[in-house]
N, C-alpha and C positions, 0 to 999 in steps of 0.2 A: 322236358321233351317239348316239341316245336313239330305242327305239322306246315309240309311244305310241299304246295301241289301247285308248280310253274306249269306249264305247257307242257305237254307231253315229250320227252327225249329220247324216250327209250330206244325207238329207229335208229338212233344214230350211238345209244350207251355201249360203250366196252365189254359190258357185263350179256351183252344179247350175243355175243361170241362165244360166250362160255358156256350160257346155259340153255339161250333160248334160238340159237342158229337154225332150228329146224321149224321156226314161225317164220311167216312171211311179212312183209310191212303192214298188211292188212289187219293181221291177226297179232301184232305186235301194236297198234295201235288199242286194238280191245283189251288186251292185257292189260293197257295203261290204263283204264277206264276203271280196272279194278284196283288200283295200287293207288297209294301213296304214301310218301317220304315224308322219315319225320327225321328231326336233329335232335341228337342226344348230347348235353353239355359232361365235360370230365366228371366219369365219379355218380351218374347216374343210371340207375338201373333202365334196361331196356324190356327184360321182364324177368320175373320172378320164376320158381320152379315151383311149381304146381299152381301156376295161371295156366287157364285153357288155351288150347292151341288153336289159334281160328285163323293164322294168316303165317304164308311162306317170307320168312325175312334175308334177306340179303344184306351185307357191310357194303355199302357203297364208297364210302370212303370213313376215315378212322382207325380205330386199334379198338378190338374188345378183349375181354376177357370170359371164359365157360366157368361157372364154379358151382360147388353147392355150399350148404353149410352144416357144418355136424351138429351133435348131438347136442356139442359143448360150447357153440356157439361159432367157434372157428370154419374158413372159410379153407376149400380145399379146390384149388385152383386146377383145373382139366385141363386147358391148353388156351393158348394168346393166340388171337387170329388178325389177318387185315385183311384188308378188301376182299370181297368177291367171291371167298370160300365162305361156306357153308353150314358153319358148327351151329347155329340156331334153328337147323333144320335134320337134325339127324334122327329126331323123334316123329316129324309131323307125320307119317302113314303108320306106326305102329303104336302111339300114345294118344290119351284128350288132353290131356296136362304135360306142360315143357317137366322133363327130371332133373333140370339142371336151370340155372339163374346164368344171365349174360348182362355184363355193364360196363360201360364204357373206360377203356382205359387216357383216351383223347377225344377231343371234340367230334363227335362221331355221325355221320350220315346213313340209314337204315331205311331199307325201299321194302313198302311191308302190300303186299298182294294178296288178296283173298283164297283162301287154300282152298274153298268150294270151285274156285275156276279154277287153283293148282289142278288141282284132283279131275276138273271136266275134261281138262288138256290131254291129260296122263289115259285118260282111258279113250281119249279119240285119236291120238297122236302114239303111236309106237315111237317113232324115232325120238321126241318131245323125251319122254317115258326112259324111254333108255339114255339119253343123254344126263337127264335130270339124277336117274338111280345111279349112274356112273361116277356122277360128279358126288355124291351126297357119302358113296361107297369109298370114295378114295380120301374125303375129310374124317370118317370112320378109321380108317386104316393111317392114317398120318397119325390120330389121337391113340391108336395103339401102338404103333412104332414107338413114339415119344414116349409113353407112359414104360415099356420096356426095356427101353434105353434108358434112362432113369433109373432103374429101380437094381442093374446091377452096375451102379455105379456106386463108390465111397461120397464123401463129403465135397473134396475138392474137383472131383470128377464133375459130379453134378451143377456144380456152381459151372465152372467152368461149360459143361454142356447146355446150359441156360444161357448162358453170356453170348455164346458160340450160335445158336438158334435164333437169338433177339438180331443180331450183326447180319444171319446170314439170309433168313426166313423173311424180316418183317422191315429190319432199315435197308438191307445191302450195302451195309459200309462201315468202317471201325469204331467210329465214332458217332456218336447217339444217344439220344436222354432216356434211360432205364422210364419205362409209361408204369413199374410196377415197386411198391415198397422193399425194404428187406423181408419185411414180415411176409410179405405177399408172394416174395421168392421163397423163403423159408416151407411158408404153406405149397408151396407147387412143387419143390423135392422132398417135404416131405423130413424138414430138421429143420431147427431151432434157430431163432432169428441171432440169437448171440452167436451161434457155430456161421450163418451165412454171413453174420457183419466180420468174421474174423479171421476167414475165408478171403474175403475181399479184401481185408486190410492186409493178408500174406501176399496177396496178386502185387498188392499198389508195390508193395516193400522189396518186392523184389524183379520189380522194372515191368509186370506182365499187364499192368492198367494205369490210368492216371484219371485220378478225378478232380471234373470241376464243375461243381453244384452237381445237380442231378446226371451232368453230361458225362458218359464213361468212354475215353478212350483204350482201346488195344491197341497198344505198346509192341507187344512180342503176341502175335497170332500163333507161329510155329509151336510156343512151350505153351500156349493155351490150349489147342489144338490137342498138342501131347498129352495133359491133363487128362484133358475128357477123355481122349483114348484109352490109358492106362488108365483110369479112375476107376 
């Protein structure tokens, strides 16, 4: 981890459309005053679950991943995020402690703001308040859509519905370098890294994928597409 506090951008960030539209430049400047961005290199944790929650975090730029880890040691992956949504924050007004760990799946940028001014906003600022609970509610409801889709689906189904997610959610395009293990796909539907690697070798072999190194192209979208549906 790397802290990184250039001049203030916020006034002019992508991310003040999303979430903070209802600050003016004045009071987008004060916000700055309480934040700072830090860089997370591949493969390192951004925080653990059951670290205390003192600061509202945003992906600025990057791919993470939500996970926790069980009993047995195994990591049980919630949802892959990028930019700008808000899975690192779905606890911070109902918990002291995150229930869930997030770490980086690429070189990742994280703009971490003091949640005691989250919180001053939230109660001076209706519209601030409603904006924020709107956004925080619809990353809520994406992690449960996903995890239900998921779960009545068969083997090939689910492969295929992760595949279909990574393409349509986080690259927007066929081709693109899987940010997660097999194991790490196995852990997120929820089967066996030998059933996921065997899975994908039925895809390659029968024209639906083509791989080279980590990079997986979609060949046939249409019978992938199919898959997940019928799956």
């Amino acid at each position: 981890m790397k802290d990184f506090d250039p001049e203030c951008l916020c006034v002019s960030c992508e991310f003040r459309e999303i979430a903070f539209s209802y600050l003016d430049d004045e009071m987008i400047r004060e916000l700055c005053r309480h934040k700072v961005e830090r860089t997370y290199r591949k493969g390192e944790i951004i925080h653990n679950g059951g670290d205390p929650i003192n600061e509202f975090k945003y992906l600025k730029s990057g791919l993470v991943k939500l996970f926790r880890n069980t009993r047995n040691g195994d990591e049980q992956i919630v949802t892959i995020t990028k930019p700008f949504e808000f899975v690192s924050n779905m606890s911070i007004f109902s918990e002291e402690r995150y229930p869930y760990s997030v770490a980086a799946l690429e070189d990742s940028a994280v703009c971490c703001i003091d949640l005691a001014y989250i919180k001053k906003l939230v109660l001076e600022n209706g519209g601030f308040a409603m904006g924020l609970l709107t956004k925080i509610s619809k990353a809520n409801e994406k992690i449960i859509s996903l995890t239900l889709d998921l779960r009545q689906k068969n083997l090939a189904g689910k492969v295929a519905y992760v595949l279909l997610y990574l393409s349509r959610e986080i690259y927007n395009s066929n081709v693109f370098d899987i940010p997660v293990s097999r194991k790490e796909i196995a852990d997120f539907i929820g089967m066996s890294m030998a059933n996921v690697i065997r899975t994908l070798s039925d895809f390659k072999r029968e024209g639906i994928l083509a791989f080279h190194g980590r990079t997986v192209e979609i060949q046939d979208r249409k019978k992938l597409e199919l898959i997940s549906l019928m799956g």
